[in-house]
C-alpha positions, 0 to 999 in steps of 0.5 A: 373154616375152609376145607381143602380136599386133595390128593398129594402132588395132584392139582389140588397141590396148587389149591394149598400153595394159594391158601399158603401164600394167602395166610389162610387157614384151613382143614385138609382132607386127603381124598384118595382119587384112585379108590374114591374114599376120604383117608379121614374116615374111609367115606365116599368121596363122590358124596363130597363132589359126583366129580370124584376129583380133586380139589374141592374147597368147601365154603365157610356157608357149606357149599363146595367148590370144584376145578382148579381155575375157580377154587384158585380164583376163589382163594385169591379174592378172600385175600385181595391185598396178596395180590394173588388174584389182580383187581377187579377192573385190571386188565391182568385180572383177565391174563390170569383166567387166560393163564389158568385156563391154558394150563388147565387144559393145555398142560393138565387135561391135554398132556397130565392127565391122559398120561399118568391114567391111560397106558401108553400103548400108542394112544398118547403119541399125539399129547406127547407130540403137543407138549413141545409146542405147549411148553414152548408158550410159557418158556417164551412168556418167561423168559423175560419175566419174573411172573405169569401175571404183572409183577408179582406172584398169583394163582396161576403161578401157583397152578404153573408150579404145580403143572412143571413140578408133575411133567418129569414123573411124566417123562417131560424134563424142562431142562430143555426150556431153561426160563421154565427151569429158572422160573420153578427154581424161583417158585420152589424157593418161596416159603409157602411153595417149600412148605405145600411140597414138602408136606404133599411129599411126605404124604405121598410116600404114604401111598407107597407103605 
């Protein structure tokens, strides 16, 4: 069985909407990213992935699976017909890793994660300056359009979701791009999304005991 290490409403949260939306099952291990360790039995982390971050997905044969993009990309071509990941040979195969990887690094590691692991004492002006511009990309995308991707839901729109889910805690309210708006409203009402949330949710208020 495939096994998920995440930590709750990280960008691992995008990992477990795919395998959701997939139909797959699969154990969950909570890897607390702050201390390193496995809340299952107080492990280290770093042993599972030297990155000690999440997600990492850890393959039927044992190997590990690291970054967002990949194991998203991995979770989709387990189950073709979901049409989480376009076919081999389609064009749109190619906007999704153009997706993926916008948000990985545009939204995620350019604005997500310098803000909620650096202080901002002055350093964070720059990402906070970009995320405008940013948002401004997928907000036009959308505004005609129901997907990220062709005509129906991928693992990009489960990485999307993620990243517009965060931007609030993070002092970014997509108010002010109301196709963003509109698309998260349409995401948070698919079965497996409510699902993924709600459970990440309820764990995350664990933190805070």
């Amino acid at each position: 069985m495939l096994q998920l290490y995440f930590f709750p409403m990280a960008c691992s949260l995008s990992s477990r909407i795919a395998l959701l939306e997939a139909g797959l099952d699969a154990q969950y291990h909570f890897a607390h990213i702050w201390t390193k360790k496995v809340v299952d039995d107080d492990s280290d982390f770093r042993g599972v992935s030297p990155k000690g971050a999440v997600p990492v997905l850890v393959l039927e044969n044992g190997e590990r699976l690291t970054e967002s993009a990949a194991v998203l990309q991995y979770i989709a071509d387990l189950k073709p017909a979901t049409g989480l990941a376009p076919a081999f040979g389609d064009p749109d195969r190619y906007r999704l890793q153009e997706w993926l990887s916008f948000i990985g690094a545009e939204i995620h590691k350019g604005f997500l994660y310098p803000t909620f692991w650096y202080k901002d004492d002055g350093s964070l002006s720059k990402p906070r300056a970009r995320i405008t511009p940013t948002l401004s990309v997928p907000s036009a995308h959308l505004a005609d359009r129901e997907f990220l991707v062709g005509d129906r839901f991928t693992a990009a729109d489960a990485h999307l979701t993620w990243a517009l889910l965060v931007l609030r805690p993070a002092g970014v309210d997509i108010a002010q791009w109301p196709s963003l708006s509109a698309y998260l409203e349409r995401m948070q009402a698919r079965p497996a999304v409510r699902e993924a949330i709600a459970t990440e949710m309820a764990l995350r208020k664990t933190l805070a005991a």
